[in-house]
C-alpha positions, -999 to +999 in steps of 0.1 A: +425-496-427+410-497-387+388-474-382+411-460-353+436-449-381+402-434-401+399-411-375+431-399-367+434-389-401+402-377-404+416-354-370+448-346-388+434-331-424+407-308-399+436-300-381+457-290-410+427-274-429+422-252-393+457-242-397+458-231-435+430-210-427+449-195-400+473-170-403+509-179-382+511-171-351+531-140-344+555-131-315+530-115-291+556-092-275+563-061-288+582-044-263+619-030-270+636-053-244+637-091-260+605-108-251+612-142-232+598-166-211+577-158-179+578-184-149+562-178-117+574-200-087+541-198-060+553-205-025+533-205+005+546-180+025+540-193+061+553-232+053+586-223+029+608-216+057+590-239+084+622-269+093+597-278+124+592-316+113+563-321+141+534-324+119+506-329+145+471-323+131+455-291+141+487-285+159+497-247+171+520-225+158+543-236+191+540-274+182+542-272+143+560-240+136+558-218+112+577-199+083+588-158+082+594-136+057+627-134+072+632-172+061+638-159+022+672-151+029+691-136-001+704-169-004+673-189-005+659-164-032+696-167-053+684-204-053+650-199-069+664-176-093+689-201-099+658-224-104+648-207-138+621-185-117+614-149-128+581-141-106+580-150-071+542-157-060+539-153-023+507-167-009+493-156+018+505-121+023+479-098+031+462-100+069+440-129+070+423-151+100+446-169+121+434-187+151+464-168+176+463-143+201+477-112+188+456-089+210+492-074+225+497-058+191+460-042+187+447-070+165+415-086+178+409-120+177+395-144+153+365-168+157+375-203+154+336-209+144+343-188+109+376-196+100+391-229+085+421-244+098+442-229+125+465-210+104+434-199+084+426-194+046+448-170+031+414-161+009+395-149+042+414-114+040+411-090+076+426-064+065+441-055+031+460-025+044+485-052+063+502-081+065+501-114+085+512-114+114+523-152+120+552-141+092+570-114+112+596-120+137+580-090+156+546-090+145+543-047+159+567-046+127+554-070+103+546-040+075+583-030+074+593-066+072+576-071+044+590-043+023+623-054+035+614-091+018+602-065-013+637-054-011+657-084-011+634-099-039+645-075-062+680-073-056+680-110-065+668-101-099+631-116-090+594-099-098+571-106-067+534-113-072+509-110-039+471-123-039+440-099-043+407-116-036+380-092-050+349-115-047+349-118-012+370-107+026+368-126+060+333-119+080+354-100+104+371-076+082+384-047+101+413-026+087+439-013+116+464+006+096+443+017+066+456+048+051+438+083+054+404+086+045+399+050+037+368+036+054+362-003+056+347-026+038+309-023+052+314+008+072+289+032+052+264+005+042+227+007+047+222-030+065+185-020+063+183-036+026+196-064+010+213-042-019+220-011-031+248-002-058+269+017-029+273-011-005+296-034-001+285-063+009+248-081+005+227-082+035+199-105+044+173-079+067+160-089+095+178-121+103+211-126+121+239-149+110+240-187+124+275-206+120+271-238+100+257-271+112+286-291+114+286-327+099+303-362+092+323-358+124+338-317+118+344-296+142+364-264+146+399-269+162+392-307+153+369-306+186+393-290+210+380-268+241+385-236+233+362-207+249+359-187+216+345-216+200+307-211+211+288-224+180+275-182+176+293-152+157+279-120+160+265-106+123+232-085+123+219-087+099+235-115+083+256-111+048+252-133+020+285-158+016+311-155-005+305-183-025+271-163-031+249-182-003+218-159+008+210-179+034+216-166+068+231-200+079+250-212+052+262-251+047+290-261+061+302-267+022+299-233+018+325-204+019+310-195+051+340-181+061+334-148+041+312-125+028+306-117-004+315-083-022+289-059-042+298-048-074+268-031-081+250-061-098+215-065-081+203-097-066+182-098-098+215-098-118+206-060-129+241-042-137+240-005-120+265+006-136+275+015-173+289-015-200+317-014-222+312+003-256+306-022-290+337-034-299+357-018-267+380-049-267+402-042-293+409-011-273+444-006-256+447+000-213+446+035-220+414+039-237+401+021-211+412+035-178+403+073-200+363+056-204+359+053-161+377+087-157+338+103-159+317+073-150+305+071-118+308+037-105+300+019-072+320+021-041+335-013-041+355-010-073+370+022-057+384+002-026+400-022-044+415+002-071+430+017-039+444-015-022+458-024-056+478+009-062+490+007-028+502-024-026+518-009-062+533+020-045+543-004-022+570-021-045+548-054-054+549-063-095+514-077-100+489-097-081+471-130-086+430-125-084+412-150-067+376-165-085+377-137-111+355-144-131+331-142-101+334-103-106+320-085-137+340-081-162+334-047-163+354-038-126+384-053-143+384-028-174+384-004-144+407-018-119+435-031-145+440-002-167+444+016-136+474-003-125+484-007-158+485+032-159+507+026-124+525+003-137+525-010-175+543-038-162+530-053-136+517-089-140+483-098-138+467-132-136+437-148-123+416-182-118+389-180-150+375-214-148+350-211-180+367-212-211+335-192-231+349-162-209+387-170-211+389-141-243+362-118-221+386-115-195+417-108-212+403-086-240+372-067-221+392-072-187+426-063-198+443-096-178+476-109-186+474-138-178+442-168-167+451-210-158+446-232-183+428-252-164+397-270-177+410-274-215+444-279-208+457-290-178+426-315-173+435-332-203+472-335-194+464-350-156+439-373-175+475-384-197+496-390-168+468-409-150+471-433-178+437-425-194+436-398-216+450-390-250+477-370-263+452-366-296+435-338-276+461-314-270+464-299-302+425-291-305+432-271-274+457-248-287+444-248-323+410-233-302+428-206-281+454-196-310+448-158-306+450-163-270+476-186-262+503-159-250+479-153-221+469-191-211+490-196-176+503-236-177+503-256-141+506-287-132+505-281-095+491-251-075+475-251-042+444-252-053+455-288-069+464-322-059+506-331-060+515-352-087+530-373-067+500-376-044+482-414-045+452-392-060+466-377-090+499-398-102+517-415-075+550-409-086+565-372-093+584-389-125+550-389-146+553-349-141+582-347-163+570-354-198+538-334-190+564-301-175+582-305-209+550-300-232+532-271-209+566-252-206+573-252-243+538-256-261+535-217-261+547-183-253+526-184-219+543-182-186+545-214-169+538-219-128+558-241-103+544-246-068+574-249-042+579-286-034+569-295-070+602-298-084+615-321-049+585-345-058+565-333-025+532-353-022+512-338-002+504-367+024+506-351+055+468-351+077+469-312+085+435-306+101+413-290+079+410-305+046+426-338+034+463-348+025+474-350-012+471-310-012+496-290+008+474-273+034+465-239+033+446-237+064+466-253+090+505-250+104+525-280+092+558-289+077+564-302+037+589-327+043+605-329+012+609-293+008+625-293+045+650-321+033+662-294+005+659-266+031+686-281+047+678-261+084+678-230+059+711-236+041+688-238+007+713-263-007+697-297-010+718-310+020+693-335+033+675-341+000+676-377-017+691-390-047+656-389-065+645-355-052+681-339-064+675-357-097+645-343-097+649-308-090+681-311-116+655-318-144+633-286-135+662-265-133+674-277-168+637-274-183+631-239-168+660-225-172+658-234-212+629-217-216+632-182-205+666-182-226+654-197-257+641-173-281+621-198-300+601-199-269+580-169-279+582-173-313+557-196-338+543-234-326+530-259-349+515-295-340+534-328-360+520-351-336+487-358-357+507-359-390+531-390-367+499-404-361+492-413-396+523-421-412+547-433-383+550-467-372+549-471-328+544-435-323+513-439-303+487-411-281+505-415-249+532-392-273+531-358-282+554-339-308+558-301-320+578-278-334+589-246-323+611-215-334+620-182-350+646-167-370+675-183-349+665-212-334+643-243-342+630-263-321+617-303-325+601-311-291+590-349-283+573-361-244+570-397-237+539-404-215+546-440-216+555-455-182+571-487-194+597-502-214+624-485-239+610-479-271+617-458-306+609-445-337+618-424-371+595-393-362+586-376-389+588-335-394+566-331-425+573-313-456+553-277-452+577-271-416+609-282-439+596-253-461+594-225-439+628-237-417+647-231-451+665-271-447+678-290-476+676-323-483+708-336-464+716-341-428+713-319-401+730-324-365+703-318-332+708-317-296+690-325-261+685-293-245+677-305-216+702-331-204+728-325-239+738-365-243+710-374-271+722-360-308+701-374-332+708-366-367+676-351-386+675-360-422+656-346-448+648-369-482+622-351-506+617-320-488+604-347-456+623-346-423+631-381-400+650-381-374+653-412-346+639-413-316+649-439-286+628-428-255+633-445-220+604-445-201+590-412-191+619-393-209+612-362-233+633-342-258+639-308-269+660-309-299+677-280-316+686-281-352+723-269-362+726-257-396 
């Protein structure tokens, strides 16, 4: 026996062993209402609409174009619906820095020397009490234009999902429509010090702030004369960075952009303000949003408890929060069982990049929902890059069991590369194996970033940044989501054969999962068991099982780019047991495409059934009986 088959074993009877001393996973909702499916469709507000095909770097808002609110007709939202969506994220909502001159409507200009791109970054927020501007047909109205884009979300049966970014706001912050009584960020802080618990931001005494040194050929605007752009921003004294820089000239690297928010830790890493009880974890929303009603806690956690509730009141069903776990855990106790109190509803995820705090900020923090990022969708890039094994995957969930109903899956966001970018895949096809295992692996919502299911790489040269993301900073068109655009028909009209095809296969997948019930019901690995005892099943394949009462589920993804190929995969005896199947025959089908209807046969309480994979091609096979 190799000592590659050693080990695999060796992998399967820990795994196995992990799993007996495990109890089952239950369903994790328990609401009235059948539990199903979450999937969130992110779009970047300001490009989704754009049909300007232009495309010059750093090019204005005249020469590029740019997207509205008004662009998500009810038509175009009917169409993402239609896509298998429930959440609509719209990125890039709240009043950020945008290099334009909106001084006519009372808003002051922005700085090209602190901002990035043009367009700017949608996480250097101005003012949280609005919207921006560039996405209203008549910016003096851009408030009411978004509640009317509120409006037509939810007639079209959608939940809409806007960004909060508690660890830091745009240098220039200043709130023009905040509500009564609410001060700015900064307005009552004591710039005399570099910290106390009240203010809001950190300050560096004594020292005004100097704009970056810029390097390897930057500049702002891409070098363009521009009389705002002076190499100086007025800050005294300076503030510490967002990304936590307490240097009054930060690196260019840095988040200089913004400054970074005080939650009442101490530049010592002191905590001024009162910790969670022993054991407060297990606790529900309630008990604790009724543990802050006494405490008195520091100024900043206020604010953004207010933004949140009235964005809430607004109409909006949750919010994404930027760099989480940047903030203490402790603000989220406070700030999500007060919207949960709001709203029990409302959907809440967030970027938690450290898995050792992934059950901190769910339990403690009372999130929904955090990307599965580092464990998960590392591994699965690492797959469809050609080297990485499929071995790995089930460690991952077998680790984040109790958790997994709370693990976001992604392949794309706009944070990350396109699959179909040179830099990650090359070709949008390798997505499709890897979309079939993080939609159905768990009960977790799954995220699709607009242009993802057209196959849209990413290539264009923007201005700030580099192709092979879709810029964030900068006006520009996404080609291949203009092609299905179609001059905002929303029907595909200029889109190819490929990017049809495409699209065709996500709407399948999706649309399969949030109306399968097995989808929030139990998961258990047979990949590892196929890697002992099946001949050609190989780690560029991953198998698993899923169901519930009524439906069960074999599920099989090819990673392997080349060649037909097949084998008898095995289901082994102890899932057999607990679906209740005899030994005899048992019809399945494809519930993805419906043509491949293997017949699953069980011989001494062991299942086999034949697979025949083309070359990228996955299956989700449902047992009749």
């Amino acid at each position: 026996m190799s000592n590659k088959i050693s080990i695999i074993i060796v992998i399967a009877m820990l795994i196995a062993c992990n799993n007996n001393n495990k109890t089952e996973q239950k369903e994790t909702m328990t609401t009235t209402s059948k539990p199903h499916k979450k999937v969130v469709y992110q779009v970047f507000t300001r490009l989704f609409g754009n049909t300007n095909t232009t495309n010059k770097p750093w090019g204005t808002i005249e020469e590029n174009g740019v997207g509205k609110f008004s662009d998500f007709t009810e038509k175009a939202l009917k169409e993402i619906k239609n896509l298998g969506v429930t959440h609509i994220w719209y990125t890039g909502v709240p009043h950020h820095d945008v290099i334009r001159d909106y001084t006519q409507f009372g808003i002051s200009n922005d700085d090209p020397d602190v901002v990035k791109g043009r367009a700017g970054s949608p996480y250097a927020v101005k003012d949280y009490y609005n919207v921006n501007p560039d996405l209203a047909d008549n910016p003096a109205n851009r408030l009411q234009e978004f509640k009317e884009l509120i409006e037509r979300t939810h007639q079209a049966g959608l939940k809409l999902i806007i960004d909060i970014v508690p660890n830091h706001v745009a240098r220039n912050y200043q709130g023009l429509t905040n509500p009564e009584g609410v001060f700015d960020f900064g307005a009552k802080d004591d710039k005399t010090v570099d910290y106390d618990v009240n203010n809001n931001f950190y300050y560096v005494p004594g020292e005004a702030f100097k704009v970056p040194q810029w390097k390897n050929g930057y500049l702002p605007l891409g070098g363009e004369e521009n009389p705002i752009i002076d190499g100086r921003f007025e800050e005294y004294p300076a503030k510490w960075t967002g990304n936590g820089s307490r240097a009054s000239q930060p690196d260019m690297n840095d988040w200089y952009e913004t400054v970074k928010i005080n939650y009442g830790i101490s530049p010592e890493g002191r905590k001024d303000f009162e910790e969670l009880p022993i054991n407060f974890e297990n606790e529900n929303y309630k008990k604790h949003y009724n543990f802050w009603k006494d405490k008195t806690v520091p100024d900043s956690w206020m604010k953004f408890r207010d933004i949140a509730l009235y964005w809430l009141e607004m109409g909006v069903d949750g919010f994404r929060y930027d760099m989480a776990e940047m903030v203490p855990v402790e603000f989220w106790s406070y700030m999500n069982s007060a919207i949960k109190m709001k709203n029990e509803e409302a959907f809440l995820m967030a970027e938690v990049y450290n898995p050792d705090l992934y059950r901190d900020y769910i339990k403690k923090g009372k999130m929904d929902y955090l990307y599965d990022k580092v464990q998960l969708y590392d591994t699965i890039k690492n797959i469809m890059q050609g080297h990485g094994s499929t071995d790995y995957i089930s460690g991952i969930q077998n680790w984040k069991q109790d958790i997994e109903h709370h693990m976001l899956h992604f392949l794309e966001n706009h944070d990350e590369q396109r699959i179909a970018s040179p830099e990650f895949a090359g070709n949008a096809e390798k997505g499709k194996p890897a979309m079939v295992v993080l939609a159905t692996l768990s009960s977790s919502p799954t995220l699709i970033y607009f242009g993802q299911e057209l196959g849209e790489p990413g290539a264009e040269n923007a201005g700030f940044g580099s192709p092979s993301r879709t810029s964030i900073f900068d006006y520009i068109g996404v080609p291949h989501l203009q092609r299905w655009v179609n001059d905002k028909k929303f029907d595909g009209g200029q889109s190819t054969p490929e990017e049809k095809a495409l699209r065709d296969f996500y709407k399948r997948l999706l649309n399969f999962t949030i109306n399968s019930s097995a989808m929030m019901g139990k998961y258990q690995d047979i990949h590892h068991h196929n890697r002992q005892y099946t001949e050609w099943y190989n780690d560029k394949v991953y198998s698993f099982v899923r169901w519930d009462a009524t439906e069960k589920l074999i599920i099989v993804a090819n990673f392997n780019e080349q060649n037909r190929y097949g084998f008898d995969l095995q289901v082994p005896s102890d899932i057999i047991e607990k679906w209740n199947l005899k030994d005899g025959k048992y019809q399945t089908e494809d519930q993805i495409y419906h043509t491949n209807k293997p017949i699953l046969e069980v011989k001494n309480k062991v299942g086999f059934i034949r697979v025949d994979f083309n070359p990228l091609e996955s299956f989700i096979l449902k047992v009749k009986q």
